[in-house]
RODRENDREN-961892 format. One record per residue (C-alpha): residue number from 1; residue in three letters; x, y, z. Coordinates in steps of 0.001 Angstrom, whole numbers, padded with zeros to 6 digits. Layout:
<recs>
[NUM, 'ALA', [X, Y, Z]]
...
</recs>
This chain:
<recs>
[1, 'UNK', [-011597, 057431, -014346]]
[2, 'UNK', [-009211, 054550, -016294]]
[3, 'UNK', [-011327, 054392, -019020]]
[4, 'UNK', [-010962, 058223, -019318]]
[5, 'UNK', [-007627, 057923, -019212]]
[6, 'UNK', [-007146, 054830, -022087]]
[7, 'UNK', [-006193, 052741, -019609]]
[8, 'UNK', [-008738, 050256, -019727]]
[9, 'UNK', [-011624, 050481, -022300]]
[10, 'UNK', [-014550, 052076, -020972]]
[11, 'UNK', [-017400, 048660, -022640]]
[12, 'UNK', [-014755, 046425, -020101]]
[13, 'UNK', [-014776, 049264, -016829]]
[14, 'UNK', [-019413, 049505, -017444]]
[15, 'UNK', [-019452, 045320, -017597]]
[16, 'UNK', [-017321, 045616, -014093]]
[17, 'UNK', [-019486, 048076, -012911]]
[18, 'UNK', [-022809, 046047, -013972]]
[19, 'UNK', [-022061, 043161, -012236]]
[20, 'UNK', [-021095, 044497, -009165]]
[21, 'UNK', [-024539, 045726, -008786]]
[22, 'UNK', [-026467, 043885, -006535]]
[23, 'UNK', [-029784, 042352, -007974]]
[24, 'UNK', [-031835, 040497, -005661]]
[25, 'UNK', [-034114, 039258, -008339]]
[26, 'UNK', [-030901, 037698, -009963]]
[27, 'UNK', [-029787, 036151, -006835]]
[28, 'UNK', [-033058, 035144, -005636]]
[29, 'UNK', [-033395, 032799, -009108]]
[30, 'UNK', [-030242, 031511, -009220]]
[31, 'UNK', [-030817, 029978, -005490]]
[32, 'UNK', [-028832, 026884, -004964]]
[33, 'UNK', [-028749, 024468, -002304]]
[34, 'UNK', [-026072, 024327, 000091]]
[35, 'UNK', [-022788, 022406, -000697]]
[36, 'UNK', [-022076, 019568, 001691]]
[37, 'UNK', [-017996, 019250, 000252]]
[38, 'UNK', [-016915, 022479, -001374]]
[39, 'UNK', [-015105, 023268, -004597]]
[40, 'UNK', [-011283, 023335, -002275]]
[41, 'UNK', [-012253, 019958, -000673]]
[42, 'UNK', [-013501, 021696, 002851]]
[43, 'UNK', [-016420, 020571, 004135]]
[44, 'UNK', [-019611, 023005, 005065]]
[45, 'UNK', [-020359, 022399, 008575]]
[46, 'UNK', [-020767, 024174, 011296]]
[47, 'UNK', [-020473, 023084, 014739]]
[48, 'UNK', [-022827, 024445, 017221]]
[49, 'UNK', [-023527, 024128, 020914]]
[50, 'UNK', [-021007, 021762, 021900]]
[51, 'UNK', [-021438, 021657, 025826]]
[52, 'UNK', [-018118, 019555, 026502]]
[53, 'UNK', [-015649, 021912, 025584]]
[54, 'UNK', [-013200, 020194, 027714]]
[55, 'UNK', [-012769, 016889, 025685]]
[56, 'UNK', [-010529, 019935, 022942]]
[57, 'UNK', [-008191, 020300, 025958]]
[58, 'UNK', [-007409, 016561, 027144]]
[59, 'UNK', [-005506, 016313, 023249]]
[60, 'UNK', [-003665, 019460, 023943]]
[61, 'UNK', [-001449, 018876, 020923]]
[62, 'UNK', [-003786, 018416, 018357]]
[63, 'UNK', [-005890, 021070, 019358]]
[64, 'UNK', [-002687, 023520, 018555]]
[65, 'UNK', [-002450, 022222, 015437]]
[66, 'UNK', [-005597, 022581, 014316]]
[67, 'UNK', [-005845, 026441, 015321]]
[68, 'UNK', [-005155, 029025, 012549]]
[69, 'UNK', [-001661, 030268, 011898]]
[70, 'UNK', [-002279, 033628, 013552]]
[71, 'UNK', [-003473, 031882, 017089]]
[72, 'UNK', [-000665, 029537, 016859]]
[73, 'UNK', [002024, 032040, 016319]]
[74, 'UNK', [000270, 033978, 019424]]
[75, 'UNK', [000646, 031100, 021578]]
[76, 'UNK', [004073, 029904, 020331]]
[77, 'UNK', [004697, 033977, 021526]]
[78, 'UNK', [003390, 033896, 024646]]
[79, 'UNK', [004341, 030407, 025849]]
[80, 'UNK', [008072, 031622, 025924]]
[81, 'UNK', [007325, 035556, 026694]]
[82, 'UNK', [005153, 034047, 030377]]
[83, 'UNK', [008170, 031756, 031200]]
[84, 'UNK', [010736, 034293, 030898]]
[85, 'UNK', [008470, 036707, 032897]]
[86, 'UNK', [007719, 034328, 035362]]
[87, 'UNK', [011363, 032877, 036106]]
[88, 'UNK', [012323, 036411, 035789]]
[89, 'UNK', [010360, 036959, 038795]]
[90, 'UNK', [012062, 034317, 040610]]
[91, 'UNK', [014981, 035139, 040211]]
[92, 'UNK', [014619, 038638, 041415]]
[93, 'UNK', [012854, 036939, 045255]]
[94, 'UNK', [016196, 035237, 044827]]
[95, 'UNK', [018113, 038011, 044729]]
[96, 'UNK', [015955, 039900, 046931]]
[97, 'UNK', [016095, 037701, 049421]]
[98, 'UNK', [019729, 037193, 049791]]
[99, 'UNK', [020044, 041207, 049859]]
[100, 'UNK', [021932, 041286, 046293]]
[101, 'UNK', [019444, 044451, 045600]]
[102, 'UNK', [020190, 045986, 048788]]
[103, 'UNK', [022220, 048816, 048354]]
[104, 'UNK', [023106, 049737, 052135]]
[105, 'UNK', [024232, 046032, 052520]]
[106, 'UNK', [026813, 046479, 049198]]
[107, 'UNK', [028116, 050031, 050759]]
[108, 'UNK', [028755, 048395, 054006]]
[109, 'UNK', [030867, 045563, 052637]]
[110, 'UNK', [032851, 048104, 050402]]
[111, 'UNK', [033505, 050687, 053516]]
[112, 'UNK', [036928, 050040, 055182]]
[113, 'UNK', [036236, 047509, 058051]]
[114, 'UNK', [033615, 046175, 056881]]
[115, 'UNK', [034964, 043554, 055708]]
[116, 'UNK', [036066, 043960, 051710]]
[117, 'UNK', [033884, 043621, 049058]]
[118, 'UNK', [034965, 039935, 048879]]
[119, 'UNK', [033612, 039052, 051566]]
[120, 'UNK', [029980, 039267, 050225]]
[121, 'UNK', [028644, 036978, 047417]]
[122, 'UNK', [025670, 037374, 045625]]
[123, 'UNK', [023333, 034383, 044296]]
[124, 'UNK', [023345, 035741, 040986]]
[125, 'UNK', [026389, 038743, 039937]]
[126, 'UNK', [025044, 041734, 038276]]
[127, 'UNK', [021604, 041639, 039277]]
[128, 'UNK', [020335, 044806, 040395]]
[129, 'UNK', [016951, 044890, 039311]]
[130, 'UNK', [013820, 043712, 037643]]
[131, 'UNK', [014956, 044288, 034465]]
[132, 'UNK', [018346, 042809, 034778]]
[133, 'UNK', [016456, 039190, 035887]]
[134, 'UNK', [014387, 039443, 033113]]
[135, 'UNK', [017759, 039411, 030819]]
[136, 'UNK', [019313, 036709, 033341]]
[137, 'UNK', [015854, 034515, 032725]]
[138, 'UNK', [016288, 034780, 028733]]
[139, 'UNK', [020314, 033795, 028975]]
[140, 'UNK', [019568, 030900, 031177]]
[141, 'UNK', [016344, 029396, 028787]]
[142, 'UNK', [017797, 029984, 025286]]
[143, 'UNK', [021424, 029345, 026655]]
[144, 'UNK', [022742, 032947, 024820]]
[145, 'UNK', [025540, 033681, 027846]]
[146, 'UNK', [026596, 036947, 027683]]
[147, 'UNK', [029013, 036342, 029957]]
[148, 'UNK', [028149, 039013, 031993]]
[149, 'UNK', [026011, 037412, 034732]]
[150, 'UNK', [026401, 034369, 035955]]
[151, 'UNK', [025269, 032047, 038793]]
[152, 'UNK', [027869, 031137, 042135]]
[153, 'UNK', [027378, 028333, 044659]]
[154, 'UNK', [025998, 030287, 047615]]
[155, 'UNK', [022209, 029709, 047139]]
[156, 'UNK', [021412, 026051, 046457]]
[157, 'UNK', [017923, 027578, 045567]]
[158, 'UNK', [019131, 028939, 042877]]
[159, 'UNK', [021059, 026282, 041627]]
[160, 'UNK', [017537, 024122, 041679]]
[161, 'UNK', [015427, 026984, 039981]]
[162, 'UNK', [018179, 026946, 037077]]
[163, 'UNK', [017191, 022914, 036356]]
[164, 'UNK', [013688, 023935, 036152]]
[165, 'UNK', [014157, 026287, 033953]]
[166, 'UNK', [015856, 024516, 031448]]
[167, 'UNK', [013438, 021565, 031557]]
[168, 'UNK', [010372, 023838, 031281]]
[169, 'UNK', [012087, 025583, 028333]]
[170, 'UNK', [013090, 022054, 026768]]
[171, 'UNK', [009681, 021079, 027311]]
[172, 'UNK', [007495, 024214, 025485]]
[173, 'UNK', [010772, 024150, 022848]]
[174, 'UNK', [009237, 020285, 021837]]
[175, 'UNK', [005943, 021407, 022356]]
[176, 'UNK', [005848, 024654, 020203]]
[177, 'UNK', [008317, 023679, 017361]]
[178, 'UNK', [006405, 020232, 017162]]
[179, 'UNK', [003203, 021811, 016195]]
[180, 'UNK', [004910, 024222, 013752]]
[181, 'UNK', [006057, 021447, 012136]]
[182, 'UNK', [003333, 019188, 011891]]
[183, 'UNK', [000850, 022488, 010641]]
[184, 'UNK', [003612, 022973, 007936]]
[185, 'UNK', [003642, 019371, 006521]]
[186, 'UNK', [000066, 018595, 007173]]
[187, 'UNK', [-001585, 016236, 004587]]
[188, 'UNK', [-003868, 018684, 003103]]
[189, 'UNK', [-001188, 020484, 001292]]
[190, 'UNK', [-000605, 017842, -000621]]
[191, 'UNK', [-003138, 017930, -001776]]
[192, 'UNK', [-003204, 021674, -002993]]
[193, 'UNK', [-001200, 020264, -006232]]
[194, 'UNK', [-004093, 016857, -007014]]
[195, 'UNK', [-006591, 018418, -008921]]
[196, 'UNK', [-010421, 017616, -010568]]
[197, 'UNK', [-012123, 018866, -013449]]
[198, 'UNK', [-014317, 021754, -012600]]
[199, 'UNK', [-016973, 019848, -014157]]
[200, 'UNK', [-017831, 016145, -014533]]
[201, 'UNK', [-019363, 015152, -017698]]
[202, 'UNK', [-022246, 011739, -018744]]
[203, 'UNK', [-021973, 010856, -021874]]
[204, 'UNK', [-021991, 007206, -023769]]
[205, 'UNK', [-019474, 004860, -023197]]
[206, 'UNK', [-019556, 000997, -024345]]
[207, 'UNK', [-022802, 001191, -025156]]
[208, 'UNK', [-023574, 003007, -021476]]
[209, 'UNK', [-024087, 005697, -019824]]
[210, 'UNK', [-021176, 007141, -017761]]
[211, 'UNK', [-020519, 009563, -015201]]
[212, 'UNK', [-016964, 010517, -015662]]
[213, 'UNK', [-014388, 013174, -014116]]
[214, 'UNK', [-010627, 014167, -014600]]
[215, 'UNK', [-008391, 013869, -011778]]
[216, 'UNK', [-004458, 014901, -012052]]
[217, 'UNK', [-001389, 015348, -010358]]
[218, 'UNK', [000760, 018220, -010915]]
[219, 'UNK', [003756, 017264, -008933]]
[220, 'UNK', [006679, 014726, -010610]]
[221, 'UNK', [006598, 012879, -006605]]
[222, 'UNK', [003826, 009931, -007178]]
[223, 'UNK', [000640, 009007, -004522]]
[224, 'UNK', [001638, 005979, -003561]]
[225, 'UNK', [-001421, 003506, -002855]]
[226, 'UNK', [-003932, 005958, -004238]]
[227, 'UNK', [-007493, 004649, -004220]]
[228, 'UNK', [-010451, 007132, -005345]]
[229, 'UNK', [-014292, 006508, -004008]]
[230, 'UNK', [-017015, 008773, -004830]]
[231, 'UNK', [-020533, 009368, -003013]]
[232, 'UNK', [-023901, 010754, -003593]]
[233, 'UNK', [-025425, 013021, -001091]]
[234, 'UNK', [-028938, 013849, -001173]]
[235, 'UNK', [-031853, 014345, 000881]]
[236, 'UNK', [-033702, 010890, 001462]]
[237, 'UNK', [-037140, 009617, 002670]]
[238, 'UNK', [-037746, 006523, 004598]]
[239, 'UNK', [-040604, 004099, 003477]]
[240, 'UNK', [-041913, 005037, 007749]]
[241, 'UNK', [-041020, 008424, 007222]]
[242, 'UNK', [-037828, 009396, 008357]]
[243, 'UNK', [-035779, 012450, 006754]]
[244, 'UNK', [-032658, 012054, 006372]]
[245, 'UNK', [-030987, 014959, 005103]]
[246, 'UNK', [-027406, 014061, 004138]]
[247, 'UNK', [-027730, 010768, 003035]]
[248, 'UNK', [-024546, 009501, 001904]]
[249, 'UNK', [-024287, 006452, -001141]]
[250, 'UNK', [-021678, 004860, -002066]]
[251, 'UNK', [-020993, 004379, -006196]]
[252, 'UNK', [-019065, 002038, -007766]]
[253, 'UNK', [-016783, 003173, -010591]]
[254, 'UNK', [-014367, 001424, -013432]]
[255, 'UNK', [-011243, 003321, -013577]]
[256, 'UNK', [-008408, 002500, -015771]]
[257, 'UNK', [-006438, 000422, -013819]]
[258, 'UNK', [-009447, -001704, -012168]]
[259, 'UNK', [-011110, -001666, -008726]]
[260, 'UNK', [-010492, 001746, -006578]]
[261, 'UNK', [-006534, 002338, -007000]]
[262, 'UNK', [-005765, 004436, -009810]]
[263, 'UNK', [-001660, 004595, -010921]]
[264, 'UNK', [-001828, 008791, -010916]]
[265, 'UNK', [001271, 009146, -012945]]
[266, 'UNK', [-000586, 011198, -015403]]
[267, 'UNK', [-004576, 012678, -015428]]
[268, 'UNK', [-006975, 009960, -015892]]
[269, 'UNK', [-010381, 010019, -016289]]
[270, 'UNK', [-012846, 008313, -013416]]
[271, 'UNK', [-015747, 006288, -015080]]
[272, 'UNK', [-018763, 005334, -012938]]
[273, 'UNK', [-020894, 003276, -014848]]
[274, 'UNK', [-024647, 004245, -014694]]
[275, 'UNK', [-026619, 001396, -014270]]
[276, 'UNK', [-029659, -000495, -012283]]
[277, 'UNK', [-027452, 000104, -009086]]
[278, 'UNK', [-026126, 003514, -009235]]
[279, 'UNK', [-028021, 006079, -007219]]
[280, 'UNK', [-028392, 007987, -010555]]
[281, 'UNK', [-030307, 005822, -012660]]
[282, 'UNK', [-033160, 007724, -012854]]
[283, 'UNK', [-030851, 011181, -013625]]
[284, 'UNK', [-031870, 013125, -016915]]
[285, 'UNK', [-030568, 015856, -018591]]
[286, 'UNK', [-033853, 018099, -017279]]
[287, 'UNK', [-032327, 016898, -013570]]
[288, 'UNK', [-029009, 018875, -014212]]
[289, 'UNK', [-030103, 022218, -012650]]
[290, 'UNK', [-029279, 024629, -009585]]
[291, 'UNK', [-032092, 023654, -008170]]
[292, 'UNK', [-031738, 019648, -007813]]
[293, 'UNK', [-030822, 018209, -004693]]
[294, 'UNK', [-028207, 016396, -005909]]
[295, 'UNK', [-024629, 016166, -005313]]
[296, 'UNK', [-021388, 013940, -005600]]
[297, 'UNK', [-018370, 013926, -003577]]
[298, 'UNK', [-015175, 013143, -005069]]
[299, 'UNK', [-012081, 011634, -002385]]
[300, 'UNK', [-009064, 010817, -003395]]
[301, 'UNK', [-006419, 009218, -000748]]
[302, 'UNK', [-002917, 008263, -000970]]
[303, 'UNK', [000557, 007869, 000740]]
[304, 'UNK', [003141, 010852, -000434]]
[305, 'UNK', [005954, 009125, -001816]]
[306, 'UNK', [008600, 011631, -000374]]
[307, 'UNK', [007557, 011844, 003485]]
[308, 'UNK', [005379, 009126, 003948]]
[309, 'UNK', [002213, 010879, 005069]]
[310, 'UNK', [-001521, 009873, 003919]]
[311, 'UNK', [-003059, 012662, 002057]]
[312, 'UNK', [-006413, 012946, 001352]]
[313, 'UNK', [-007902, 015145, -001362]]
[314, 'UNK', [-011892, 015643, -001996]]
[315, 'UNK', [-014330, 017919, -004121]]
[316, 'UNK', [-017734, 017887, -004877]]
[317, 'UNK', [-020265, 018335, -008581]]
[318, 'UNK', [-023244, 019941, -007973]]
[319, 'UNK', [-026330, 018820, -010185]]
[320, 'UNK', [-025643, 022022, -012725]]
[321, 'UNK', [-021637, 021313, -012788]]
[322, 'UNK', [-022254, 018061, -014485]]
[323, 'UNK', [-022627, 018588, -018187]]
[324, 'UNK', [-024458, 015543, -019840]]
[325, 'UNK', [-023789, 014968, -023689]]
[326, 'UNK', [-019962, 015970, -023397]]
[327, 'UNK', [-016704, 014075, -022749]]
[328, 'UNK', [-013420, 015267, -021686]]
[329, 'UNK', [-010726, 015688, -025089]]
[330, 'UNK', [-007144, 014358, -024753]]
[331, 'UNK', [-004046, 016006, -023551]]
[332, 'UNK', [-001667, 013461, -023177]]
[333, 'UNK', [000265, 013152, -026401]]
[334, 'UNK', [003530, 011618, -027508]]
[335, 'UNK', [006522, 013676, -028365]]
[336, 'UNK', [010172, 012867, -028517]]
[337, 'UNK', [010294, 009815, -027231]]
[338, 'UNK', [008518, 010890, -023794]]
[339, 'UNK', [004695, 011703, -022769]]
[340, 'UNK', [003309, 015229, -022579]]
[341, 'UNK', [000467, 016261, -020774]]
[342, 'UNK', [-000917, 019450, -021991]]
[343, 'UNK', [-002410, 020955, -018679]]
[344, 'UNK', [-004393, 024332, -020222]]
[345, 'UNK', [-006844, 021676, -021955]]
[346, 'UNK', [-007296, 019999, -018603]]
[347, 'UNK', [-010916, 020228, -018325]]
[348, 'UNK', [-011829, 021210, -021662]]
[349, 'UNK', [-014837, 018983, -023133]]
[350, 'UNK', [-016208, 018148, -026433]]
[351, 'UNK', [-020065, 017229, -027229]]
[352, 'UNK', [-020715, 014071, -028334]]
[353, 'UNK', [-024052, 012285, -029306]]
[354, 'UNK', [-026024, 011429, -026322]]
[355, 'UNK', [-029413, 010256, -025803]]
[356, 'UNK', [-031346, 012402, -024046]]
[357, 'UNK', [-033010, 009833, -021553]]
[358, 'UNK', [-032383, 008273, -018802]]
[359, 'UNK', [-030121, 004831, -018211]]
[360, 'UNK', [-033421, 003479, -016849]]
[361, 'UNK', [-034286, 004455, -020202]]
[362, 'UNK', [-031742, 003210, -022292]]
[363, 'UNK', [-031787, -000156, -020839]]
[364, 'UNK', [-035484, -000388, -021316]]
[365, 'UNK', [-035304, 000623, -025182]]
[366, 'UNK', [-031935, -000273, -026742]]
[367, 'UNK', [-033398, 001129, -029758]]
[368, 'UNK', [-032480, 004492, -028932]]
[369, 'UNK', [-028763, 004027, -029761]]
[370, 'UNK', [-029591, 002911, -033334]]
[371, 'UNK', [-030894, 006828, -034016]]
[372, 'UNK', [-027455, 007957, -032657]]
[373, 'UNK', [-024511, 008654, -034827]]
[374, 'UNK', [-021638, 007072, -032540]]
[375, 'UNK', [-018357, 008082, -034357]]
[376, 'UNK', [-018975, 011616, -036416]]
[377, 'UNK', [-016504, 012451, -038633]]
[378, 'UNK', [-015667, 015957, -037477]]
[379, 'UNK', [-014415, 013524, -034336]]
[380, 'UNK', [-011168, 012256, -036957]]
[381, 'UNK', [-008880, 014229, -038032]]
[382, 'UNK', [-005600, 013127, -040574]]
[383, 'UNK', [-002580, 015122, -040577]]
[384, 'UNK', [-002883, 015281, -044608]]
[385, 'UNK', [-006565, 016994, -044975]]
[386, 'UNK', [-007521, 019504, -042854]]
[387, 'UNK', [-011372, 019041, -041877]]
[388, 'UNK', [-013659, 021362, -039967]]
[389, 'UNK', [-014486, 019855, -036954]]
[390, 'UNK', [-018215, 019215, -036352]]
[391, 'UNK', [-018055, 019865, -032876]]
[392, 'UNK', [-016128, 022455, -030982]]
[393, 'UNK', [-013875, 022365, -028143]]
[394, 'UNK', [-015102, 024532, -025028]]
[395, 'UNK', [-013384, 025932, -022456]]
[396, 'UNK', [-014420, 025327, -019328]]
[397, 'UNK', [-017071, 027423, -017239]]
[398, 'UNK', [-015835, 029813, -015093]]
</recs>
């Protein structure tokens, strides 16, 4: 109906309406194995048949915190809605009790004789009924004071069930208000603004082959202390046997800065060296596909500089979201006297020459680089010729 209209051209509305039908053939081939870390950082677990439930209830707190927003503003709800109903409720005994709802007993101090209508004092003025606790229960807890009710010294019960109330009240105030805050400035976001490259590239460098990956920081407030570590997870055999089906390796890497800290003032890019000790040695480019069980996790940690909280920020490259043969191009640049980082070429690559082996490989037969054309002029450009570029800047997959 758009495209009838001119809205939208009708080739765009018949590509929408071609991929949003379902082909199981499609689906079935492009069958992928299960991410352990997703794309956001959360990890895909699920935890089933837990029989002690009760070890989530002896830390209270953190059990609040961790619930979803829409549980936690039902409780936060609640909590104060079930301690004004239920001091409500005392209240009115109170008053029942002492015969401030009685009606007979107020006409008979009001007739002449009976004594004046000073001569009877209530626990609690102005009560009269349900209701009228209920809105003496809410002044008392969140201190409002209309004025118009108000406690006198004839019941010492009373008197006692007003200090309770205000310490419960203090108490689920703390309580409540604490875990909004700490779900509000919770570590993870953070780490909504530290980025990675959607896809990590292996391509030569120093003579080597390297697993690289961009990592950035979009806010001006550093990560103080941050160190970066990176795993392999795959499924594993034992020499007797055993299965192991997350089996988690650590890999070294050489950043720019040495060791595992990294200085995240502006994106850098992670280099893990491939060699006789990495757990992807034996990796070729016919390895990169949906189908290989093969995956690296990405975690980056840090203290925020402006509140003092350790963040932690992690995602993971699948075997066909690394792209071998390609590096990442720059976007950090000098201009006016100050650095500019050009984030819409963030994880843009270029190809370069790459064997097409293994490191295994390479190590073995050196001779392969001697084939390889290491610095291509198309790579060089001078501001006073313009040159065609030999090989072309993609955007990243979507």
């Amino acid at each position: 109906m758009l495209s009838r209209k001119g809205i939208i051209p009708e080739e765009y509305v018949l590509t929408r309406l071609a991929e949003d039908v379902p082909d199981p053939s499609r689906y079935r081939a492009r069958e992928r194995r299960a991410r352990f870390v997703g794309k956001n950082g959360a990890c895909n677990v699920a935890h089933k048949n837990i029989r002690e439930q009760g070890r989530f209830l002896q830390d209270v707190f953190t059990t609040l915190v961790d619930l979803k927003w829409p549980h936690t503003l039902l409780i936060f709800t609640m909590s104060f809605l079930c301690s004004w109903l239920l001091f409500a409720m005392v209240w009115w005994l109170i008053a029942f009790a002492h015969g401030d709802l009685d009606q007979s007993t107020r006409q008979l101090h009001l007739q002449p004789g009976g004594g004046g209508a000073e001569d009877f004092v209530p626990c609690v003025t102005d009560i009269r009924s349900f209701t009228s606790a209920f809105l003496f229960s809410i002044e008392v807890q969140v201190t409002i004071g209309f004025g118009g009710r108000m406690m006198t010294e004839e019941c010492p019960a009373a008197i006692l069930i007003l200090i309770v109330q205000n310490i419960v009240g203090l108490v689920i105030n703390a309580i409540m208000l604490g875990c909004i805050f700490m779900k509000t400035a919770q570590a993870h976001r953070r780490a909504e603004t530290l980025i990675f490259s959607k896809h990590a590239v292996i391509a030569l460098r120093q003579g080597k082959l390297c697993f690289m990956l961009r990592v950035g920081d979009l806010r001006k407030s550093m990560i103080i202390s941050a160190t970066i570590r990176m795993q392999v997870v795959r499924k594993t055999a034992s020499p007797e046997g055993e299965v192991v089906p997350l089996h988690q390796i650590d890999i070294q890497m050489e950043n720019p800065v040495g060791g595992n800290s990294i200085f995240l003032v502006s994106p850098l890019i992670i280099c893990h060296v491939i060699d006789r000790n990495s757990p992807l040695y034996d990796v070729a480019p016919d390895n990169l596909h949906h189908h290989e069980d093969l995956e690296v996790i990405v975690i980056l940690e840090g203290v925020v500089e402006t509140t003092g909280i350790t963040t932690q920020a992690r995602t993971s490259y699948l075997a066909d979201e690394i792209l071998w043969g390609q590096r990442f191009v720059p976007i950090v640049t000098e201009e006016d006297g100050q650095y500019s980082v050009d984030y819409s070429k963030f994880g843009n690559t270029v190809k370069v020459p790459t064997p097409s082996c293994t490191a295994r490989q390479l190590e073995e037969n050196q001779s392969i680089l001697d084939s390889i054309s290491l610095s291509p002029r198309g790579t060089i450009r001078k501001r006073s010729v313009r040159l065609k570029p030999m090989f072309c800047i993609s955007d990243e997959p979507s």
